[in-house]
mmCIF file as Biopython writes it, N, C-alpha, C and O atoms, coordinates in Angstrom:
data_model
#
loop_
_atom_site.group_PDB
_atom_site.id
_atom_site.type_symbol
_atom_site.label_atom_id
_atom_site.label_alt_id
_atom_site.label_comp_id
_atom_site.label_asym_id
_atom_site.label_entity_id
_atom_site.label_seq_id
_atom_site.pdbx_PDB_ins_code
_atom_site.Cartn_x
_atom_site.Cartn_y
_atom_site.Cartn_z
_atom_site.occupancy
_atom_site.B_iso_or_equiv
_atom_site.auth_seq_id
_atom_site.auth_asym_id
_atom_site.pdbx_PDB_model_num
ATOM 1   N N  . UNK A ? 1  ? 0.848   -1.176 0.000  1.0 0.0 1  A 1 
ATOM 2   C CA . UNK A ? 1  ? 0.000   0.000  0.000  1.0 0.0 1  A 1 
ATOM 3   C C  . UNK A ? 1  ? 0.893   1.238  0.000  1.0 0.0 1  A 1 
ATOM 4   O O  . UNK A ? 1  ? 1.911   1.313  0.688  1.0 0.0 1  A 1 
ATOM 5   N N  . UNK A ? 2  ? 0.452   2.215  -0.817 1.0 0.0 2  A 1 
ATOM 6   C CA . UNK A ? 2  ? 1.356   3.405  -0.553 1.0 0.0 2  A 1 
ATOM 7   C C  . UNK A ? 2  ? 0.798   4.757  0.055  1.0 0.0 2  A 1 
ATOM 8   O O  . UNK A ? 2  ? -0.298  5.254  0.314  1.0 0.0 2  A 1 
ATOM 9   N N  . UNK A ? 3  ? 1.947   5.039  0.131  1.0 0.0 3  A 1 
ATOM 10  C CA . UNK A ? 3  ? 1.115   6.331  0.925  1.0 0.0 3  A 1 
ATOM 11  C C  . UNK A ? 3  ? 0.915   7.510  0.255  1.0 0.0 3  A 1 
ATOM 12  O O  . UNK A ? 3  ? 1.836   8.017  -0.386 1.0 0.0 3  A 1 
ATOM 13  N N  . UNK A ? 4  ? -0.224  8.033  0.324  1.0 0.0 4  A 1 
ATOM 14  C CA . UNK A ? 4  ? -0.712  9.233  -0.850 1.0 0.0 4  A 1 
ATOM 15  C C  . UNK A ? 4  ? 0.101   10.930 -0.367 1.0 0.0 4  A 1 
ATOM 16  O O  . UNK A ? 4  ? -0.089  11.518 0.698  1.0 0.0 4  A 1 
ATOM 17  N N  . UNK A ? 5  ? 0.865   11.325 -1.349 1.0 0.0 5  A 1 
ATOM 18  C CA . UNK A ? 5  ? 1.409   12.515 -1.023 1.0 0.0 5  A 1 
ATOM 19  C C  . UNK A ? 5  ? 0.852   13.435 -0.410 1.0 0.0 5  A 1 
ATOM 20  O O  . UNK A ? 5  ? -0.293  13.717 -0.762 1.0 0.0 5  A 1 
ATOM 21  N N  . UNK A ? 6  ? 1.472   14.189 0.690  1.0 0.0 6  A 1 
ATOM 22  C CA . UNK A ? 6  ? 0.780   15.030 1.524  1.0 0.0 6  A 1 
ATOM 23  C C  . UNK A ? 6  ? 0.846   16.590 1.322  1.0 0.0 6  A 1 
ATOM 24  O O  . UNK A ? 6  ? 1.674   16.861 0.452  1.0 0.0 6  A 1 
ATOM 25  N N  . UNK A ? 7  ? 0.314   17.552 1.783  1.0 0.0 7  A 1 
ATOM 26  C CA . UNK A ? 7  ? 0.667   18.420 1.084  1.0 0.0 7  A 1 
ATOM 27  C C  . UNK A ? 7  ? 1.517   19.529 2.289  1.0 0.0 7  A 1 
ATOM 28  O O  . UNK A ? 7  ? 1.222   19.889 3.428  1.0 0.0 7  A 1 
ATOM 29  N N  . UNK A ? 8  ? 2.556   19.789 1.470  1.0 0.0 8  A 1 
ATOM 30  C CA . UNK A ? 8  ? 3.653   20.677 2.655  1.0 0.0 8  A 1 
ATOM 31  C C  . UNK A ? 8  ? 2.833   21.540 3.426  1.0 0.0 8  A 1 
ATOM 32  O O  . UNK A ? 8  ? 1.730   22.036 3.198  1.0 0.0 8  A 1 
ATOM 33  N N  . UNK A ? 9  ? 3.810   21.631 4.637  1.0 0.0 9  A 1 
ATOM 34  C CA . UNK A ? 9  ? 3.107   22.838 5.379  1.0 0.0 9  A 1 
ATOM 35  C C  . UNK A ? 9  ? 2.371   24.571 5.459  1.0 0.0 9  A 1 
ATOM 36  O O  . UNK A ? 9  ? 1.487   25.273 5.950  1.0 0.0 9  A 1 
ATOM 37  N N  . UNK A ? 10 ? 3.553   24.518 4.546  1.0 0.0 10 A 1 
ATOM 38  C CA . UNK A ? 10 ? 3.696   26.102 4.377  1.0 0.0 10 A 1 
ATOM 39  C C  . UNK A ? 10 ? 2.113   26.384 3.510  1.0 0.0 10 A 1 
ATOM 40  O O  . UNK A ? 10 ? 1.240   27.173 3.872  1.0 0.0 10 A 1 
ATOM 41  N N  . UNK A ? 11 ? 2.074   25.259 1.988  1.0 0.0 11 A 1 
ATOM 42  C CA . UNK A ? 11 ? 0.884   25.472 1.854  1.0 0.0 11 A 1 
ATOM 43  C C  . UNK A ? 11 ? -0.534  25.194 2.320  1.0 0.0 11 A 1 
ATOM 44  O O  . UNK A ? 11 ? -1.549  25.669 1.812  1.0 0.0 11 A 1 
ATOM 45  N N  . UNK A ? 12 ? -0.482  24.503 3.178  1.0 0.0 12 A 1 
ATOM 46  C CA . UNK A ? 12 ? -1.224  24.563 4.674  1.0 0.0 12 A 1 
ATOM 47  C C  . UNK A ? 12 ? -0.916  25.673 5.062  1.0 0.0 12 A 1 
ATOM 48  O O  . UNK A ? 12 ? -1.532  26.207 4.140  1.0 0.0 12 A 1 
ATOM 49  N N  . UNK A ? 13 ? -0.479  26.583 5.647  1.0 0.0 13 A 1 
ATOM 50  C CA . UNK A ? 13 ? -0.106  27.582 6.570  1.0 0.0 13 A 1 
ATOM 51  C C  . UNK A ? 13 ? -1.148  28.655 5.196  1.0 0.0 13 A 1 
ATOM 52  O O  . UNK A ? 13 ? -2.210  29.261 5.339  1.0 0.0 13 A 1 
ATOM 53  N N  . UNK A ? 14 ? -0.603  28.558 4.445  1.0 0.0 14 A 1 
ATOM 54  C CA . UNK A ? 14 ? -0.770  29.533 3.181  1.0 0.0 14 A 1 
ATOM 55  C C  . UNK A ? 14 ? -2.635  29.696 2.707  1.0 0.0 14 A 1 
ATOM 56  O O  . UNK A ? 14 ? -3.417  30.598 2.404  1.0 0.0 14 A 1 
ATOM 57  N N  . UNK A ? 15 ? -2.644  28.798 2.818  1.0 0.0 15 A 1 
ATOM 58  C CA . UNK A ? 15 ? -4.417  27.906 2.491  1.0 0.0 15 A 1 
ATOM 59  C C  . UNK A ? 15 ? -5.242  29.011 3.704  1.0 0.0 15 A 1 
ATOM 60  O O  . UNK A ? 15 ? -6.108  29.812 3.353  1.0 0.0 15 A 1 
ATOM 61  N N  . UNK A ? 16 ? -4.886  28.891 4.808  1.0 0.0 16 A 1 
ATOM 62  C CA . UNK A ? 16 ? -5.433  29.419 5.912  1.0 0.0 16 A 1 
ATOM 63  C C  . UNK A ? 16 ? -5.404  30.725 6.229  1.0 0.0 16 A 1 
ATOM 64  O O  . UNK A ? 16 ? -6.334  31.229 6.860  1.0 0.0 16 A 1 
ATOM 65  N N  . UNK A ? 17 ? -4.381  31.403 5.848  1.0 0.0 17 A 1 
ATOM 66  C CA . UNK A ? 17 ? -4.117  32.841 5.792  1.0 0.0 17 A 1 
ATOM 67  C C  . UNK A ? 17 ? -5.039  33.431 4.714  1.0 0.0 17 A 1 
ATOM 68  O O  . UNK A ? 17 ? -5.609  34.517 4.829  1.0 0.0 17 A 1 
ATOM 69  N N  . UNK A ? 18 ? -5.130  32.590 3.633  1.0 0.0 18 A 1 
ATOM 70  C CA . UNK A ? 18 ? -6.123  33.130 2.439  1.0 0.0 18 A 1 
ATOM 71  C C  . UNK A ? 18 ? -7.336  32.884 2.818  1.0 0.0 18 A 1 
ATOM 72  O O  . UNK A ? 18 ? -8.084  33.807 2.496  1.0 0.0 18 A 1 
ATOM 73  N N  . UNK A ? 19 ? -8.079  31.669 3.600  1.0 0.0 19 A 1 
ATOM 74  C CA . UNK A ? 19 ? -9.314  31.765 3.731  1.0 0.0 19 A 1 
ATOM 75  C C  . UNK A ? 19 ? -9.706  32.492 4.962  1.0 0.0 19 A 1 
ATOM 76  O O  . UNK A ? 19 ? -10.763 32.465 5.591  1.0 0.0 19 A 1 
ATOM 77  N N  . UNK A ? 20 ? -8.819  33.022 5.119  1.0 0.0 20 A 1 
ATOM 78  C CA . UNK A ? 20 ? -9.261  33.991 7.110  1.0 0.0 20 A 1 
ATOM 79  C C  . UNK A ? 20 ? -9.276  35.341 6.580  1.0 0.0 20 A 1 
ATOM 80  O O  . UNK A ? 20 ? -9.455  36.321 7.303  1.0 0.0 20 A 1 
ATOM 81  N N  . UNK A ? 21 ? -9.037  35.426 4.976  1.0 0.0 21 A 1 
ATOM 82  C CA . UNK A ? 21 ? -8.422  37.118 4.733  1.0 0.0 21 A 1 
ATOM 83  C C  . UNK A ? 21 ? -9.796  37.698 4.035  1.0 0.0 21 A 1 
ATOM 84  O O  . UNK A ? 21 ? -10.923 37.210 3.943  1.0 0.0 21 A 1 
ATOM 85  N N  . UNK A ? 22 ? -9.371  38.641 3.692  1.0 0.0 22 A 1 
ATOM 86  C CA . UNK A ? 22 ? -10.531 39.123 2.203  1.0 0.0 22 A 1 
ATOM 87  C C  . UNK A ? 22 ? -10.962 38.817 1.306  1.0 0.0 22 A 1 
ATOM 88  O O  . UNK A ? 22 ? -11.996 38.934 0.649  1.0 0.0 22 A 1 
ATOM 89  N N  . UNK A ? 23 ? -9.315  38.022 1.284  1.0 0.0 23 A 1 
ATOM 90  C CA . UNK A ? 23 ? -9.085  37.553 -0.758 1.0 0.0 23 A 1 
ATOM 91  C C  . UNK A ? 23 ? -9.416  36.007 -0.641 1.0 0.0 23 A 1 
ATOM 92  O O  . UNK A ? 23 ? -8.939  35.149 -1.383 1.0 0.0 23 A 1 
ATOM 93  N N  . UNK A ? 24 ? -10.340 35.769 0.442  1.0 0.0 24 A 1 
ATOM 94  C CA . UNK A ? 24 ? -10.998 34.123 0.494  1.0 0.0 24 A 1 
ATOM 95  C C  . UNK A ? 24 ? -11.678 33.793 -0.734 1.0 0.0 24 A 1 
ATOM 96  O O  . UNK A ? 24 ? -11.276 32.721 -1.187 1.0 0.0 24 A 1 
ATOM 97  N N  . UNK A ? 25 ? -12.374 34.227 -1.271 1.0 0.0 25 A 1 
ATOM 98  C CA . UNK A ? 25 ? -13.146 34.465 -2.409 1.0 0.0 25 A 1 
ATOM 99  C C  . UNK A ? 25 ? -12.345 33.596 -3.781 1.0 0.0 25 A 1 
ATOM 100 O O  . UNK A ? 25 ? -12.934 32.950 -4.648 1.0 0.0 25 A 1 
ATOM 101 N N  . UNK A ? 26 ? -11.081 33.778 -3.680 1.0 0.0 26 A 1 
ATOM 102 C CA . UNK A ? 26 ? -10.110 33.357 -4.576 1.0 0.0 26 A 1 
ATOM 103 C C  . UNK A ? 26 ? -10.487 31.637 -4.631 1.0 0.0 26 A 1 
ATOM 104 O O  . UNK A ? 26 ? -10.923 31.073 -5.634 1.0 0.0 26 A 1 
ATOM 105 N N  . UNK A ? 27 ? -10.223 31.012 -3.386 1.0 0.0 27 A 1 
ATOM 106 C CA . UNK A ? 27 ? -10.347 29.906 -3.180 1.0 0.0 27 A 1 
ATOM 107 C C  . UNK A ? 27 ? -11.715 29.138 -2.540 1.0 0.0 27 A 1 
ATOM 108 O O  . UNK A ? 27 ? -11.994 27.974 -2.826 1.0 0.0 27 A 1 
ATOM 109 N N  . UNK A ? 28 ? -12.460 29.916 -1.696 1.0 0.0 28 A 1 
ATOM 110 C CA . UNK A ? 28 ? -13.518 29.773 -1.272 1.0 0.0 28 A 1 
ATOM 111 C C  . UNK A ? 28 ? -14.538 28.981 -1.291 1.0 0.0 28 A 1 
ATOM 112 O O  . UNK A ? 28 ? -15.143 28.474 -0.346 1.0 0.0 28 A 1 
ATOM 113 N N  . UNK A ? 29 ? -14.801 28.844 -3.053 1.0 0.0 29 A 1 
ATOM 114 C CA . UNK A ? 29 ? -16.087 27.770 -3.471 1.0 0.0 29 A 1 
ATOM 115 C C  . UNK A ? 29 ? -15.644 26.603 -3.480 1.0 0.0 29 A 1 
ATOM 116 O O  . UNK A ? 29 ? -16.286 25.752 -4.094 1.0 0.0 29 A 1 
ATOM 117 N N  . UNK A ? 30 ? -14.665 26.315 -2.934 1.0 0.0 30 A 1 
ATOM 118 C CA . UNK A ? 30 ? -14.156 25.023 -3.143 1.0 0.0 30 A 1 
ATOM 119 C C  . UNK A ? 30 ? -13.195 24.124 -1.988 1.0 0.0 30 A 1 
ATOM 120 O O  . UNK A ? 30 ? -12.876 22.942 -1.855 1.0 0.0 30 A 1 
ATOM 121 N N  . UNK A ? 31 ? -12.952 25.352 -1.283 1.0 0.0 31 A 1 
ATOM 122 C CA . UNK A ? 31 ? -11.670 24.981 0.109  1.0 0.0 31 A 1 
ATOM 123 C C  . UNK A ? 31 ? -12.350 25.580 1.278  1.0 0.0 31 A 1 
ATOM 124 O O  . UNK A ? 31 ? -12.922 26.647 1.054  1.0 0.0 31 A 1 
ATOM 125 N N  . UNK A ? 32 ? -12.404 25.090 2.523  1.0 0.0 32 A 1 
ATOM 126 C CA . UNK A ? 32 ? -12.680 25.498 3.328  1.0 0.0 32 A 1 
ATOM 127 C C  . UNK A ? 32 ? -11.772 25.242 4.606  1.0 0.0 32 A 1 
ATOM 128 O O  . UNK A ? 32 ? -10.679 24.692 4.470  1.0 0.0 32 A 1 
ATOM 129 N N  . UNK A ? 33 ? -12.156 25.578 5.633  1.0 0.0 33 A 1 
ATOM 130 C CA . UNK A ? 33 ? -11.313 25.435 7.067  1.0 0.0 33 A 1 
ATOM 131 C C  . UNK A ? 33 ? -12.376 24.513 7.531  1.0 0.0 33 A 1 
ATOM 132 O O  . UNK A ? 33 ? -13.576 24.519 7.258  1.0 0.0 33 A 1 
ATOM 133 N N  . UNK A ? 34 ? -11.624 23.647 8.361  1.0 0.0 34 A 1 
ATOM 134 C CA . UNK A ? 34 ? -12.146 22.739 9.387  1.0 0.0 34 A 1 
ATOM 135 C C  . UNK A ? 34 ? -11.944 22.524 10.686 1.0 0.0 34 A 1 
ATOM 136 O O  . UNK A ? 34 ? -10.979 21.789 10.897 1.0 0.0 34 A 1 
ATOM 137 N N  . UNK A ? 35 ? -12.510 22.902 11.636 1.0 0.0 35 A 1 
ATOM 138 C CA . UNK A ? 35 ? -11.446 22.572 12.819 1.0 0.0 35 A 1 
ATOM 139 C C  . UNK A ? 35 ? -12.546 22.014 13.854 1.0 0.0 35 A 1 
ATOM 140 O O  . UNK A ? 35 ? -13.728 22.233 14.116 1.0 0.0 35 A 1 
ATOM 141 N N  . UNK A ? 36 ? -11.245 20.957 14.411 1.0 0.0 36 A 1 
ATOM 142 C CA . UNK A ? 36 ? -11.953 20.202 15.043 1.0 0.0 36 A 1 
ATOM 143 C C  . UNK A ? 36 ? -10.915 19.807 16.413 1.0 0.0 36 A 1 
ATOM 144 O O  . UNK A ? 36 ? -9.786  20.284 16.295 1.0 0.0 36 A 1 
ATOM 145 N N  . UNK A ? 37 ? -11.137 19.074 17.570 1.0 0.0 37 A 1 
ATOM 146 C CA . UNK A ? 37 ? -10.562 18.664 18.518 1.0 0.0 37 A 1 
ATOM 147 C C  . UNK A ? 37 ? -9.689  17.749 19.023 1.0 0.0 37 A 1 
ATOM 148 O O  . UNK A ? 37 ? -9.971  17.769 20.221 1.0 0.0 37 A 1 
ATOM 149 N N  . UNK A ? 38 ? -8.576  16.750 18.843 1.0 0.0 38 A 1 
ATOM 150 C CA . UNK A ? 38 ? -8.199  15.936 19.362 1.0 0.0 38 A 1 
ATOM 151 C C  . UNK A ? 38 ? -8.552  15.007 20.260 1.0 0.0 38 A 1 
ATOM 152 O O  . UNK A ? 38 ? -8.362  15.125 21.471 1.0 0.0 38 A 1 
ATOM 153 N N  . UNK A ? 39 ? -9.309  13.623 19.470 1.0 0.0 39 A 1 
ATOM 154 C CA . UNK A ? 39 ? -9.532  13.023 20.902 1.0 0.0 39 A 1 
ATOM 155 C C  . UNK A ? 39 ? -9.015  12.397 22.440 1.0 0.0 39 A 1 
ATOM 156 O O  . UNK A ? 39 ? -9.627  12.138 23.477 1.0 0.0 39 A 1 
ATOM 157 N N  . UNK A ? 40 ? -7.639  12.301 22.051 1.0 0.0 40 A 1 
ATOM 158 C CA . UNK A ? 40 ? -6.862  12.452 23.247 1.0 0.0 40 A 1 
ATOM 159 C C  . UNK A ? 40 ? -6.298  13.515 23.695 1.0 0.0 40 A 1 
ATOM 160 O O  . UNK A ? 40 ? -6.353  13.825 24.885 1.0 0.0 40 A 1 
ATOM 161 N N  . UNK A ? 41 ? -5.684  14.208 22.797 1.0 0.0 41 A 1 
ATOM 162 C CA . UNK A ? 41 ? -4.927  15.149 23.326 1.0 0.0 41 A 1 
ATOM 163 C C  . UNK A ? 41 ? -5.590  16.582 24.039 1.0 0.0 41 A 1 
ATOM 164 O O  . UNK A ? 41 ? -5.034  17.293 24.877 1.0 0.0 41 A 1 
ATOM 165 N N  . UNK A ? 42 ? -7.133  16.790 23.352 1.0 0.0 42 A 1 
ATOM 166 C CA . UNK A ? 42 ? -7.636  17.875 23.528 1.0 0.0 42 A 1 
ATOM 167 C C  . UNK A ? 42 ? -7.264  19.332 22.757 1.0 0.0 42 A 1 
ATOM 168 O O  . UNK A ? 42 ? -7.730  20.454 22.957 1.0 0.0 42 A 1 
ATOM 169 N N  . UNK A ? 43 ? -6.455  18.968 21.999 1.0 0.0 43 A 1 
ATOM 170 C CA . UNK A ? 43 ? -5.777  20.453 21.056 1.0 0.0 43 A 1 
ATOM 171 C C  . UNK A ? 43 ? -6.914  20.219 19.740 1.0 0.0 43 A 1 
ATOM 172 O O  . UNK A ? 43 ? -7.532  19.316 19.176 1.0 0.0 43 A 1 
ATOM 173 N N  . UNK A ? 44 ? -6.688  21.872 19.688 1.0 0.0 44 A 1 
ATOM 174 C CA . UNK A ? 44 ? -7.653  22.144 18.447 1.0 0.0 44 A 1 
ATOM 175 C C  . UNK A ? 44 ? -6.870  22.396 17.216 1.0 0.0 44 A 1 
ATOM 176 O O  . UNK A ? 44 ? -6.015  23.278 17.148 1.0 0.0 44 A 1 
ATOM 177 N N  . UNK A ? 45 ? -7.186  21.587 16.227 1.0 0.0 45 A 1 
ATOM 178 C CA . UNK A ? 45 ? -6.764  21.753 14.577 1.0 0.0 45 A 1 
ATOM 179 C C  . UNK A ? 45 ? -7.453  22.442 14.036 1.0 0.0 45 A 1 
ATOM 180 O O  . UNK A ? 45 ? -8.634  22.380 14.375 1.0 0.0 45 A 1 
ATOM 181 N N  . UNK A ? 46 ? -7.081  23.401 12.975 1.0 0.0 46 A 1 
ATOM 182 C CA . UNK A ? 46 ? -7.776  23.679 11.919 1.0 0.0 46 A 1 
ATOM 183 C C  . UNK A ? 46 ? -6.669  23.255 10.745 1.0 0.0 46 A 1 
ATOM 184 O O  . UNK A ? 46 ? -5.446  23.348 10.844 1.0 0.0 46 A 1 
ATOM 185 N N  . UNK A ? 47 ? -7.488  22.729 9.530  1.0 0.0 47 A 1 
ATOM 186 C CA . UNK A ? 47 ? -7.050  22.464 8.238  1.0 0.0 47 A 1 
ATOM 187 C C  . UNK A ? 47 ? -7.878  22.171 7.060  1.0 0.0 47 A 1 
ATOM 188 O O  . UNK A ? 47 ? -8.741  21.302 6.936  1.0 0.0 47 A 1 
ATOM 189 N N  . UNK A ? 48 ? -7.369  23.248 6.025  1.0 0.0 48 A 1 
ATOM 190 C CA . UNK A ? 48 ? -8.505  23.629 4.837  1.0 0.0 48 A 1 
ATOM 191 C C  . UNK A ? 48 ? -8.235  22.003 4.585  1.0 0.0 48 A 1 
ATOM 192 O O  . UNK A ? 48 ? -7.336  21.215 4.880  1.0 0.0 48 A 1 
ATOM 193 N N  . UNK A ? 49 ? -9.460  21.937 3.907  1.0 0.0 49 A 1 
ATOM 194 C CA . UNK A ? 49 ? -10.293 20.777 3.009  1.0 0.0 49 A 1 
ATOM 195 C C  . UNK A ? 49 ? -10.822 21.018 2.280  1.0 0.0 49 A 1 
ATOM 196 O O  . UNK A ? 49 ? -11.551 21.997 2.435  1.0 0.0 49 A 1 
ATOM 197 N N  . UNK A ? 50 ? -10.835 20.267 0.901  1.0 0.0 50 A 1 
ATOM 198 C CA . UNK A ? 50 ? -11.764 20.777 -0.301 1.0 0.0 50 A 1 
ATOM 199 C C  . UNK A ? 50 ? -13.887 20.020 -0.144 1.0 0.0 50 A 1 
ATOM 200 O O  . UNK A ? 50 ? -14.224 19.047 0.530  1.0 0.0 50 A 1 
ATOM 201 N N  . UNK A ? 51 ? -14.479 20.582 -0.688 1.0 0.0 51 A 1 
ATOM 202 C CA . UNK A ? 51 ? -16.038 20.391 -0.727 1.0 0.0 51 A 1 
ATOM 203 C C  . UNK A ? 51 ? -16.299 20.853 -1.475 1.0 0.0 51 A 1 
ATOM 204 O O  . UNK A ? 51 ? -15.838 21.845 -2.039 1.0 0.0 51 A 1 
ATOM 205 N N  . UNK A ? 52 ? -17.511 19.926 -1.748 1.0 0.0 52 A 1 
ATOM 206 C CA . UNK A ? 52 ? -18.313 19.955 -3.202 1.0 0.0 52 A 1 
ATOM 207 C C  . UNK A ? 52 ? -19.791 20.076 -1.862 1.0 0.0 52 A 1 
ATOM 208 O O  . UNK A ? 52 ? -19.957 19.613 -0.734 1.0 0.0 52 A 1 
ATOM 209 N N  . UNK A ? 53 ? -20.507 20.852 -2.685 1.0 0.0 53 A 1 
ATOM 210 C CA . UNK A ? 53 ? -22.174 21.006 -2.255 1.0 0.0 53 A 1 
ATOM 211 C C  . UNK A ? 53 ? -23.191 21.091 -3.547 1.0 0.0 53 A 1 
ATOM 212 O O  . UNK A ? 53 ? -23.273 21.781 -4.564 1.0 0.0 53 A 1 
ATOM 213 N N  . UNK A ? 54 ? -24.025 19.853 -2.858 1.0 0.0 54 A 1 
ATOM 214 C CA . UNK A ? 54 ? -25.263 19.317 -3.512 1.0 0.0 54 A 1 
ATOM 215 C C  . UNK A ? 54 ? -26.418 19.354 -2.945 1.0 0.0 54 A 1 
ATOM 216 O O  . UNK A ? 54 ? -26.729 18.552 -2.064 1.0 0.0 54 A 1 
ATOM 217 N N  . UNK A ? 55 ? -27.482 20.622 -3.530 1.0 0.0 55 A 1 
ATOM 218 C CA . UNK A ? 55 ? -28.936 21.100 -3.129 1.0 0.0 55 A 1 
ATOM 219 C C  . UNK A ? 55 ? -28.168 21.541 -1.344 1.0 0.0 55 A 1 
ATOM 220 O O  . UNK A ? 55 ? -27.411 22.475 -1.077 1.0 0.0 55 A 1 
ATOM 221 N N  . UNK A ? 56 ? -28.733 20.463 -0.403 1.0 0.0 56 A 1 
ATOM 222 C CA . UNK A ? 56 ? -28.387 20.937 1.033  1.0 0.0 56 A 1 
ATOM 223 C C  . UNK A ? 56 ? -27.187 19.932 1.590  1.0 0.0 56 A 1 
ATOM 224 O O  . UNK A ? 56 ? -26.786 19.905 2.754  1.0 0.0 56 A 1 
ATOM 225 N N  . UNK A ? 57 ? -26.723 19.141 0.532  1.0 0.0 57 A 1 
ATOM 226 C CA . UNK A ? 57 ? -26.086 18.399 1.307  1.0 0.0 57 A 1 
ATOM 227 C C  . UNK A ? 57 ? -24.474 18.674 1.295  1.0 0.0 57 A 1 
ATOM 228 O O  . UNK A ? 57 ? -24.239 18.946 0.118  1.0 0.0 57 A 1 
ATOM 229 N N  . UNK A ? 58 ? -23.426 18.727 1.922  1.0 0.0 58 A 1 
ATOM 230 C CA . UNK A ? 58 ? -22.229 19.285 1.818  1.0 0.0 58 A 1 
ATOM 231 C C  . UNK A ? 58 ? -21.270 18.331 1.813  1.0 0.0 58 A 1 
ATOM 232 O O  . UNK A ? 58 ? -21.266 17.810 2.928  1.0 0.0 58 A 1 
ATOM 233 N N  . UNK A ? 59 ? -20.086 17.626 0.786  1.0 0.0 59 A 1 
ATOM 234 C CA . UNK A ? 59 ? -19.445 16.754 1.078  1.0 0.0 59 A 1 
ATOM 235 C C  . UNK A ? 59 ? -18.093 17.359 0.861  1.0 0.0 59 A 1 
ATOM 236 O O  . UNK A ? 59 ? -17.590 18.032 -0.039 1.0 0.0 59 A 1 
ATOM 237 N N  . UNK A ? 60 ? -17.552 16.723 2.384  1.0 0.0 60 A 1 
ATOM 238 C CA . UNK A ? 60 ? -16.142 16.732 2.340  1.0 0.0 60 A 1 
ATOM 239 C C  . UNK A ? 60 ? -15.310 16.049 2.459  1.0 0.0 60 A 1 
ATOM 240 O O  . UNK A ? 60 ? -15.485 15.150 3.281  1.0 0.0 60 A 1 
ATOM 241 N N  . UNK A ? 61 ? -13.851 16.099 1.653  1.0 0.0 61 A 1 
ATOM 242 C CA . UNK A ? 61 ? -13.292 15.258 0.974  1.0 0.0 61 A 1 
ATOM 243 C C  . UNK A ? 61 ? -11.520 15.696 1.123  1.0 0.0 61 A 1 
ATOM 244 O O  . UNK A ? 61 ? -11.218 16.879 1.275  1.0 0.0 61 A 1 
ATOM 245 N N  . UNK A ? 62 ? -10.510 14.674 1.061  1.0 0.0 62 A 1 
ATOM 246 C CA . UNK A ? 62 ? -9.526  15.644 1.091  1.0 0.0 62 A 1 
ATOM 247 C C  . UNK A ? 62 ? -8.437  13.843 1.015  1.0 0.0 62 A 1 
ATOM 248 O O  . UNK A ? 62 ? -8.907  12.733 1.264  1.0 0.0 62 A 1 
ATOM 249 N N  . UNK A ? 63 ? -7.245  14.097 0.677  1.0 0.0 63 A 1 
ATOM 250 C CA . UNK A ? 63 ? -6.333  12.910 -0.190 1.0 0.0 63 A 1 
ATOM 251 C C  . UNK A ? 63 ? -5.552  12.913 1.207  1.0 0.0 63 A 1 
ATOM 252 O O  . UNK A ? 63 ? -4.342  12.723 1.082  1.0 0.0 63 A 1 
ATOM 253 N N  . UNK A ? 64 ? -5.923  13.057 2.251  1.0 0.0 64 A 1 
ATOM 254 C CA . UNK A ? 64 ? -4.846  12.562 3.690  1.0 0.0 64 A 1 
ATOM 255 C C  . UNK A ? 64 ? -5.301  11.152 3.877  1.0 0.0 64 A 1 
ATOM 256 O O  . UNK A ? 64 ? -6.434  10.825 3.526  1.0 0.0 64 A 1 
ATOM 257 N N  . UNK A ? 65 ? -4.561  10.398 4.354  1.0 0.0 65 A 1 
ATOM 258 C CA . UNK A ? 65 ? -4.897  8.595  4.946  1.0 0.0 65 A 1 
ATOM 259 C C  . UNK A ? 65 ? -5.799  8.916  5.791  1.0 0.0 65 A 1 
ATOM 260 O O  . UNK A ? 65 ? -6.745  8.141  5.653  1.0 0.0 65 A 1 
ATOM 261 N N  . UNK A ? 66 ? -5.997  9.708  6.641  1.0 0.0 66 A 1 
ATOM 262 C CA . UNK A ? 66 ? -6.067  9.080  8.283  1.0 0.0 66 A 1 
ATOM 263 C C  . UNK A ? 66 ? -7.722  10.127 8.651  1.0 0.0 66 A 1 
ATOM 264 O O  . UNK A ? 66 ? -8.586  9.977  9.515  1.0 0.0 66 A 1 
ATOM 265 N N  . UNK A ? 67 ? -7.584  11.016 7.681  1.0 0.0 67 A 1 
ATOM 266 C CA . UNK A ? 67 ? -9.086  11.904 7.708  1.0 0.0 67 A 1 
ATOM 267 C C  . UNK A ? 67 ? -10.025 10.934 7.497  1.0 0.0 67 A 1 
ATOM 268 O O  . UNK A ? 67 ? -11.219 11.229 7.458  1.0 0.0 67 A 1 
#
C-alpha cells in the first residue's frame, strides 16, 4: 500500500491565511477550514479541506490517509 502525497506545510499555513483574509473568495467555493478537537490530546486543529455542495447536502473530501 502506498502512501498518498501530503501536502507541505507552508501550503497549509498559506491555504489558511487566504481563507481567514478578504481575498478568500479566490479559493472559497471550493476549500474550506475545518477545525476540530483531538480526541486524546484535547488540542484544536484547523485544516482547509476541499467540498463539493449538492442542493443541502455538503461533502467533504480531502487525499490525507487518516481523515
Amino acid at each position: 500500500m502506498s502512501e498518498s502525497p501530503t501536502v507541505p506545510p507552508i501550503v497549509i499555513s498559506a491555504m489558511k491565511f487566504v481563507l481567514r483574509s478578504p481575498m478568500h473568495a479566490m479559493v472559497s467555493k471550493s476549500v474550506l477550514l475545518i477545525t476540530f478537537t483531538g480526541r486524546k490530546s484535547g488540542k484544536t486543529y484547523t485544516t482547509p479541506v476541499d467540498y463539493s455542495q449538492d442542493g443541502d447536502q455538503v461533502y467533504i473530501f480531502t487525499h490525507a490517509n487518516w481523515w
